[in-house]
C-alpha positions, 0 to 999 in steps of 0.5 A: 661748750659746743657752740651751738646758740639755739636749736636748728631747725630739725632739732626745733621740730625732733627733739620735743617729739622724742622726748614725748616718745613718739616716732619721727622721720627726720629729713634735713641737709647734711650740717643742718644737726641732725645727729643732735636732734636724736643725740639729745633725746637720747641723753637726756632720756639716759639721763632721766632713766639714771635719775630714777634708778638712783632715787628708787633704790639703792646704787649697789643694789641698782648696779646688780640688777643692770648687769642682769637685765641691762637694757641700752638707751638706743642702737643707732645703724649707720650705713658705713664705719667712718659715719658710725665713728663720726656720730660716736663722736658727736655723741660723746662730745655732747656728753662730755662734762656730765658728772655720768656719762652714758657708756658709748659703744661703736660696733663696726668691723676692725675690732674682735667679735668677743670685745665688742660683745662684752661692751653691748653687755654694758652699753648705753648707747650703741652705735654700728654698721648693720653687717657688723651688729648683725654678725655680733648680734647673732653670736651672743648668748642673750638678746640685745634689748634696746628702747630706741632705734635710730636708723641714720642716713635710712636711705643711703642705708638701705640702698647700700645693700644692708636691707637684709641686715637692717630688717634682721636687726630690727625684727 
């Protein structure tokens, strides 16, 4: 549905290597699918993760457990708000007709602190800025647990002063 025919070349190489768990280190032009290449992944790893607490135990009971101990697919850094949006974008765009979505959660400046906590307590995937994660992070009651970290644009992210962020966020 979203017009893409084969895998880019980035996507070829990062997405089997995701799915079998290993870290990458991707590099590839801007256009070349680069947020598909770990978008997919995520998904699908999302997907499966459903997939199992369905067929292991019973929906209500699965539902209980998650508001208790939730732990989100994957936080994604971005190094600024308008490519945060972008990616949320891309990524829902990847999601759209799934009979369950994940649940998608943009965490960047221009929206109250308190929301923004109540959606990482139901989030999936997160995607945000590291100042704004941080600042967020930091004013929650319990720890945000993640499986994966995507760290998008490292080295404009990491040259735009958000190292100690970033590191804070990560460690």
């Amino acid at each position: 549905k979203l017009g893409f025919l084969k895998p880019t070349t980035i996507q070829e190489k990062a997405i089997p290597e995701i799915l079998r768990g290993h870290d990458v280190i991707g590099k590839a032009s801007t256009g070349s699918g680069k947020t598909l290449a770990f978008g997919i992944p995520l998904v699908e790893n999302w997907i499966e993760d459903q997939h199992r607490k369905d067929t292991a135990k019973g929906e209500a009971q699965a539902v209980a457990e998650e508001k208790e101990s939730k732990v989100a697919t994957a936080l994604i850094l971005s190094p600024t708000r308008e490519l945060a949006h972008q990616l949320t974008n891309h990524l829902t765009a990847l999601c759209k007709g799934l009979a369950d979505a994940p649940f998608i959660v943009t965490v960047t400046g221009g929206m109250a602190i308190q929301k923004q906590q109540r959606q990482l307590e139901r989030a999936d995937i997160i995607v945000g800025t590291p100042g704004r994660m941080w600042e967020v992070m930091t004013s929650m009651l319990k720890p945000l647990k993640v499986k994966a970290l995507v760290v998008d644009e490292a080295d404009r992210l990491l040259t735009e002063g958000h190292f100690k962020e970033a590191d804070d966020i990560i460690g």
